[in-house]
C-alpha positions in Angstrom: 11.3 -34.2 61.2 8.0 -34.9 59.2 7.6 -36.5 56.3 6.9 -33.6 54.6 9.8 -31.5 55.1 12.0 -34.7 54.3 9.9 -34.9 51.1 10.7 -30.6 50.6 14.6 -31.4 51.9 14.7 -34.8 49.0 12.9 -32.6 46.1 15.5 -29.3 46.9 18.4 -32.0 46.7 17.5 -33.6 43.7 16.9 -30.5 41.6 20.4 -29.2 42.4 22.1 -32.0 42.1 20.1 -32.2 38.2 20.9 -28.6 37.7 24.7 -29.4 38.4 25.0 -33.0 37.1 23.5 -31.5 33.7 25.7 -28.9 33.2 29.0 -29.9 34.6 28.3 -32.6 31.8 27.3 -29.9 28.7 30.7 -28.7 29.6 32.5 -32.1 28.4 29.8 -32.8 25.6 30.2 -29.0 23.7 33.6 -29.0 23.6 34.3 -32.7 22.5 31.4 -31.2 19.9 33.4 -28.6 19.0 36.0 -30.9 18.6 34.2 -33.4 16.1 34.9 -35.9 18.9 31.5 -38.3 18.9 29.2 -38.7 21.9 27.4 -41.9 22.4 25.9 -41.3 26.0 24.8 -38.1 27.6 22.9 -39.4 30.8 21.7 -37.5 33.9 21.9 -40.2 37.0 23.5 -43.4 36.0 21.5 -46.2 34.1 23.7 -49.8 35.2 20.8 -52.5 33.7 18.1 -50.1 32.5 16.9 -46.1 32.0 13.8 -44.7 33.2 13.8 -42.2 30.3 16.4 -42.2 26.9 15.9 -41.0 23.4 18.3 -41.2 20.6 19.1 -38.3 18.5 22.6 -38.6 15.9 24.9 -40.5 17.3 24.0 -39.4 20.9 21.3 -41.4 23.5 20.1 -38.5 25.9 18.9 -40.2 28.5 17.8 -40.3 32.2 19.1 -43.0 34.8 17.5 -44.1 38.1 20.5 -44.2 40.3 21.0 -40.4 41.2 24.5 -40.3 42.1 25.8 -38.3 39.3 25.8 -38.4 35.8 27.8 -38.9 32.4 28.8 -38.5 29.3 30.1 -41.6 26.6 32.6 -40.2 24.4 33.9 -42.7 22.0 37.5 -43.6 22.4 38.0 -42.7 25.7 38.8 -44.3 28.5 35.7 -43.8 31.4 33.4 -45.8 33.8 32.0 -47.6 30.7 35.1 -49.7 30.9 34.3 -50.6 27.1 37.1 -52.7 26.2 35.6 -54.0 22.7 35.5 -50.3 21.6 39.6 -49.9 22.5 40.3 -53.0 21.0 39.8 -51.7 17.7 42.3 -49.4 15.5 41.3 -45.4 16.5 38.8 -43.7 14.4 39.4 -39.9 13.6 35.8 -39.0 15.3 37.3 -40.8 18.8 39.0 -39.3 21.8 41.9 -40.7 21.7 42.8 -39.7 18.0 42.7 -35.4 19.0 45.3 -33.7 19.5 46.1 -33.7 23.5 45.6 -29.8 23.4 41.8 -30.5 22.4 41.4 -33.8 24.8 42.7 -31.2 28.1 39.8 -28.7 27.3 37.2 -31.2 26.5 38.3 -33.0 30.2 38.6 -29.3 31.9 35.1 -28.1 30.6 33.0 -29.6 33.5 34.7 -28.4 36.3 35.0 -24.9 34.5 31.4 -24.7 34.1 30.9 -25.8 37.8 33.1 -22.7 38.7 31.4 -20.3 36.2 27.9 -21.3 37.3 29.2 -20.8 40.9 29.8 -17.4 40.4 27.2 -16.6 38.1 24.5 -17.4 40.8 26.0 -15.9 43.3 26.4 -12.4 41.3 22.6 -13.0 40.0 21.8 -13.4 43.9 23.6 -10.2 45.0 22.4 -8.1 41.9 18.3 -9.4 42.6 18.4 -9.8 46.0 21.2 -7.9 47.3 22.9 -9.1 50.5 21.9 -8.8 54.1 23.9 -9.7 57.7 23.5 -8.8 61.1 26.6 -7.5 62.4 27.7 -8.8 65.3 28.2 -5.4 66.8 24.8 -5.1 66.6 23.9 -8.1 68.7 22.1 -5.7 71.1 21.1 -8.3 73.8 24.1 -10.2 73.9 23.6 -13.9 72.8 21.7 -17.2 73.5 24.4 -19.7 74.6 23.5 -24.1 74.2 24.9 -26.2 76.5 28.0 -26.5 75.1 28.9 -22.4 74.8 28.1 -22.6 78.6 30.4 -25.4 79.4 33.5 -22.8 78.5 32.6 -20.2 80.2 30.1 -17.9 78.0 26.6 -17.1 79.0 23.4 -15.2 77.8 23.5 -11.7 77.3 27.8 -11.8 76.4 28.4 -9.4 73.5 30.8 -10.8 71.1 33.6 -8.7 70.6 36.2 -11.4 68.4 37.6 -14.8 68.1 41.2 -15.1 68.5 41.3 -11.3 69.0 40.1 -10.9 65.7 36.6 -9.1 64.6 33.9 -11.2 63.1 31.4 -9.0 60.5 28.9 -11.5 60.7 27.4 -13.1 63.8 25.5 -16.0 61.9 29.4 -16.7 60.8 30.9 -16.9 63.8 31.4 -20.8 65.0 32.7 -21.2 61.5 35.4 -18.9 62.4 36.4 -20.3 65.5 36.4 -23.8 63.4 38.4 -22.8 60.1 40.5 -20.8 62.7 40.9 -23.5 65.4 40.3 -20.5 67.6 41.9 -20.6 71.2 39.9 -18.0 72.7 37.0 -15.9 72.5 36.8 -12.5 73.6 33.2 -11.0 74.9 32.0 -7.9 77.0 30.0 -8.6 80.2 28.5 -6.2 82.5 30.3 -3.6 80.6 33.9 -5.3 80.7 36.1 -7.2 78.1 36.2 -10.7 79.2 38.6 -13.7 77.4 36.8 -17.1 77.4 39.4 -19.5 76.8 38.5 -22.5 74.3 39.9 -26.0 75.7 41.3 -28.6 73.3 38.1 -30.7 72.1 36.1 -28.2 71.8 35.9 -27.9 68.5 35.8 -31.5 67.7 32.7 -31.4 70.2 31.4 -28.4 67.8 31.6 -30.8 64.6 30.0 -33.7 66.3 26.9 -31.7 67.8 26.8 -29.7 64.7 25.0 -26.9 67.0 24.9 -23.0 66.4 26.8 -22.6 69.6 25.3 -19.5 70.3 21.9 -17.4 68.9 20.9 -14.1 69.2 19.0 -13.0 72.5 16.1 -11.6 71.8 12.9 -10.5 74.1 9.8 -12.1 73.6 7.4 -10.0 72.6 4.4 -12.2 71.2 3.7 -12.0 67.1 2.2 -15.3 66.1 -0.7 -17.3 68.4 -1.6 -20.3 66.3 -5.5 -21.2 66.1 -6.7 -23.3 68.9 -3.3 -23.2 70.5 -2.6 -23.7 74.0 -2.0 -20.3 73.8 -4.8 -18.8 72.4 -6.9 -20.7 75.1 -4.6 -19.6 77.8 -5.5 -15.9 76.3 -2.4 -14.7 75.1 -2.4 -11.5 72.6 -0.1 -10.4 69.8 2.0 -7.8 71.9 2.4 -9.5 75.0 5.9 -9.7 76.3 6.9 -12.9 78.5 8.2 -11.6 82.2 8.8 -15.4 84.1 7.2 -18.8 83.8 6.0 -20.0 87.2 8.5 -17.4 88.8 11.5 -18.2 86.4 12.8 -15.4 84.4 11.7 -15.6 81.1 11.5 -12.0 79.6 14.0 -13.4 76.4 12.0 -16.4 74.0 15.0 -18.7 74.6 14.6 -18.3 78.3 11.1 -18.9 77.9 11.3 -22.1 75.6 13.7 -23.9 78.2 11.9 -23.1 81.1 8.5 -25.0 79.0 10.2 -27.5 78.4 10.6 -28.3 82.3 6.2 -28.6 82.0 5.4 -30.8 79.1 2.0 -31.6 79.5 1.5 -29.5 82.4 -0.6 -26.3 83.4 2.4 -23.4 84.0 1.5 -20.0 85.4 3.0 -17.7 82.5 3.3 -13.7 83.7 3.3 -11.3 80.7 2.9 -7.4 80.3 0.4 -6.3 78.5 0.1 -2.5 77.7 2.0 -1.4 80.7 0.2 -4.0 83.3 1.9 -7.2 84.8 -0.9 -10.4 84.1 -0.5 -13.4 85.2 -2.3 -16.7 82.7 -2.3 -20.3 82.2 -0.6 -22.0 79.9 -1.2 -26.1 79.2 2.2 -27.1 78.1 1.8 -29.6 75.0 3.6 -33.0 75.4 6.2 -31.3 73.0 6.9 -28.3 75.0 5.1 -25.7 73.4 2.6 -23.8 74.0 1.9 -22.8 70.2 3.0 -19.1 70.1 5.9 -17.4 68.3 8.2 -13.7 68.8 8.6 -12.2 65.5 11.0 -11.7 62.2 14.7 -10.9 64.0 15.2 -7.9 61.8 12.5 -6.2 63.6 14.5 -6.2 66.6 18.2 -5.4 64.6 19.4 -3.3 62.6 21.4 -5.6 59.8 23.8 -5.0 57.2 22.1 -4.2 53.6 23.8 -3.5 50.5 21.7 -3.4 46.9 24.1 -4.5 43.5 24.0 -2.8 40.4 24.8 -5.9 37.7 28.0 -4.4 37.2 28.8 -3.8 41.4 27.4 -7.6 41.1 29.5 -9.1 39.2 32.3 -8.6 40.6 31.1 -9.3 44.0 30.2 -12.8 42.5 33.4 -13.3 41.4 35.0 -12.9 45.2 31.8 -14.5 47.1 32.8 -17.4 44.9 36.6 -17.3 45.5 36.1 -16.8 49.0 33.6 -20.3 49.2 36.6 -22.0 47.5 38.8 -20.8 50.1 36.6 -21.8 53.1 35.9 -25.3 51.7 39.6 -26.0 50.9 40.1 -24.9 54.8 37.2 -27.2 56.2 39.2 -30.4 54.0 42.6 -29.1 55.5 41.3 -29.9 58.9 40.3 -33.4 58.0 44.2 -33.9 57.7 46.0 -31.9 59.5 43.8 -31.1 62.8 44.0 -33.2 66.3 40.0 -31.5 66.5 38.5 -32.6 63.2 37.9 -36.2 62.8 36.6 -37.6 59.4 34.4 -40.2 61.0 32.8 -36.9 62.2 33.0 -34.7 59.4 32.3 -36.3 56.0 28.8 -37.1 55.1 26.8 -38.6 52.0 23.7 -37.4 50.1 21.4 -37.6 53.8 23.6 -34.6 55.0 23.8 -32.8 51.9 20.4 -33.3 52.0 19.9 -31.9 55.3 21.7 -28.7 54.8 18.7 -27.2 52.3 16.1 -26.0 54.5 12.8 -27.6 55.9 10.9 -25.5 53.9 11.2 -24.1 49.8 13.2 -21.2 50.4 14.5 -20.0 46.5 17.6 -17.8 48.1 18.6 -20.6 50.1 18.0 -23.2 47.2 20.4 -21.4 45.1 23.1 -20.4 47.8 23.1 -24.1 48.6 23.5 -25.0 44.5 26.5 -22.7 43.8 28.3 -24.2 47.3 27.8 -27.6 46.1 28.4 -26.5 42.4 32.1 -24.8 44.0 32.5 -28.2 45.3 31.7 -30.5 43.1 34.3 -28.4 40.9 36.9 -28.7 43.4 36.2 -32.4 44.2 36.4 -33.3 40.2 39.5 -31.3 39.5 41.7 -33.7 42.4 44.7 -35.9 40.5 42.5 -39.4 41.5 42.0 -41.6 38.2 38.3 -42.0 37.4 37.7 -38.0 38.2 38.4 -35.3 35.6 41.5 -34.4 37.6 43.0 -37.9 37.3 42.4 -37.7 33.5 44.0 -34.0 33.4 47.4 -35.1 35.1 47.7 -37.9 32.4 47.0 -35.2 29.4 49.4 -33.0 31.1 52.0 -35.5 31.7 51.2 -36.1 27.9 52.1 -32.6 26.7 55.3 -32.4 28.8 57.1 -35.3 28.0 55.2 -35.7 24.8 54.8 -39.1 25.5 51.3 -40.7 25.6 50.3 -43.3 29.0 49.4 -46.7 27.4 45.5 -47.5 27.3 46.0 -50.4 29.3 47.8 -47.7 31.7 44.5 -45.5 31.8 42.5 -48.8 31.7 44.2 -49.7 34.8 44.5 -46.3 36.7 40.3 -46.0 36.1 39.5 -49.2 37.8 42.1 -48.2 40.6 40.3 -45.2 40.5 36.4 -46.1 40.2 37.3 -48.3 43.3 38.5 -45.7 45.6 35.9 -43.3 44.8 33.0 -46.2 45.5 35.0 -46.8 48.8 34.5 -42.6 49.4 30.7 -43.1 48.6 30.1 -46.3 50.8 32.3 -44.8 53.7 30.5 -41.2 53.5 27.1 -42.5 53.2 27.6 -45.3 55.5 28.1 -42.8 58.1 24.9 -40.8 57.4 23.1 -44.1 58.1 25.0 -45.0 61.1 24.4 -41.7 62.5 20.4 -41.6 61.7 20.7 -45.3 63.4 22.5 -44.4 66.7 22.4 -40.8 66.9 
């Protein structure tokens, strides 16, 4: 990976994680507003020592930290990260957290993981209604499929046509090793030659899925020439926009993954390429660079499928926002279920910090996929906050609502208590999570 696309990968990161940290923090500061309830802090990025940026305005210092794990919010008489013991010490105040009613206390502690939900939904339903939604069906996988090593250890091979996993259809082809993940699949049904085969899937398998994080399986399509680069290998060799790939020194290569693994056999060699070229058979020279490649590329996938389009009207939209957004709820609580309960899905394998967060926006600036990626983690980081674990907002809701049931109140040395217990686990998460990223871009 270059520097630049790590650069493009950082920026995309950092401008979600704003866009989220920002408003899942608005949605504690307007209620506790609301409320009367006064705000001393509201920071984006944490600021232990010093602040690159802060400016006060009332009793509030808006600010900007230079650790960008998160953010906060400093509401007076509450018990939170600040650990700010002087300030409990002291009788409550009426503009303090602690001195509204516990009604007022659950909403203000609720507000950021409802906003996280709301803006979840709201982008995906602005994405449908702008940019509609597009898939290629897997029944319209007209080749077959591209299989990795790992597809072909099992049993599948190039040109199989997908027919299900676990006897059940899959709509979308790009979604299909998700499914046979979430679904622990046990087999996978295809059609070769014309005939229904079942392709069983050994224990491991998806473990091995996880660890390699592959696609398992692309589309299979010919390569018919649309891109030469300038001063390519290719263009030298003489190879034309049009020109479809037959074999590479006598190797089938008619489809561009065929092609691409048979180059990579030549790295910095001279390979006989035979193409067709308006109906003749030519035969040309190709230096391979030390990469691989020879510098030429087939064209946009769509021009060889016919996918799945549907246009939104705002009101088909929202909707359709609202279940895209359940539905990425459902899928994520799934993937966590496997953590625990799966023999396949091992956490050391699994979790990951900010580098593979990072490394799920793409290489390039890509807006659809900048904003798909910020409602998922924006669905997540909803989920992740609402959990019972002292120090989140969900650890703080279980005390309010054990508060309104019993109608008795958890000392402050209780919460005082339950937050370090807390802040200490979720620093453990970070340092495990992130730890692996760096173990894994170490000895990967």
């Amino acid at each position: 990976m270059t520097t630049q696309e790590i650069l493009v990968k950082a920026g995309q990161l950092i401008l979600s994680l704003s866009i989220l940290v920002v408003l899942h923090e608005l949605g504690h500061f307007i209620p506790a507003k609301l409320f009367k309830a006064r705000v001393e802090k509201f920071y984006l990025f944490f600021d232990p020592w010093f602040s690159l940026f802060k400016k006060k305005k009332g009793d509030t210092e808006y600010g900007i930290g230079w650790l960008p794990l998160g953010g906060y919010v400093k509401i007076s008489g509450m018990v939170d990260e600040s650990m700010d013991r002087e300030q409990m010490a002291k009788p409550p105040q009426p503009w303090e957290f602690r001195s509204k009613p516990a009604w007022q206390r659950l909403i203000i502690m609720i507000g950021g993981v409802t906003v996280n939900l709301v803006l979840g939904f709201l982008i995906y339903a602005m994405m449908l209604w702008h940019w509609g939604e597009s898939y290629l069906p897997t029944k319209n996988v007209t080749y077959g499929i591209a299989v990795d090593s790992l597809a072909g250890s099992i049993g599948l091979r190039d040109g199989d046509m997908v027919l299900s996993v676990n006897n059940e259809p899959v709509e979308n082809f790009r979604s299909i090793p998700a499914e046979i993940i979430l679904r622990e699949a046990k087999s996978i049904q295809v059609q070769r030659d014309g005939q229904p085969v079942d392709i069983k899937i050994p224990e491991g398998f998806v473990r091995e899925m996880i660890k390699r994080k592959g696609t398992l399986m692309d589309v299979r399509i010919p390569f018919i020439v649309d891109t030469v680069l300038p001063k390519s290998p290719a263009e030298k060799a003489g190879f034309r926009k049009g020109d479809r790939t037959l074999s590479v020194n006598g190797a089938p290569a008619s489809y561009f993954h065929e092609f691409r693994k048979e180059l990579q056999k030549y790295k910095s060699k001279t390979v006989p390429v035979q193409v067709l070229r308006e109906g003749d058979t030519i035969q040309l020279l190709a230096n391979v660079a030390e990469n691989g490649t020879v510098g030429m590329a087939p064209g946009n996938p769509e021009h060889d499928f016919k996918f799945a389009t549907r246009e939104y009207t705002l009101m088909e939209a929202i909707p359709a926002g609202f279940s895209k957004c359940i539905n990425t709820l459902v899928k994520y609580v799934q993937q966590l279920r496997l953590i625990f309960v799966s023999k396949e899905v091992k956490a050391s394998e699994s979790l990951g910090g900010f580098i593979s967060i990072g490394n799920l926006f793409p290489a390039h600036w890509d807006w659809i996929a900048f904003w798909e990626m910020t409602a998922l983690l924006s669905i997540i980081l909803a989920f992740m906050n609402i959990l019972p674990i002292p120090a989140l907002d969900g650890g703080h809701v279980l005390f309010l609502l054990y508060e309104i049931i019993t109608g008795r109140k958890p000392s402050e040395k209780f919460l005082e208590y339950a937050q370090i217990v807390g802040m200490v686990i979720l620093f453990s998460l970070l340092l495990y999570a992130n730890g692996l990223d760096i173990w894994r871009s170490i000895f990967k």
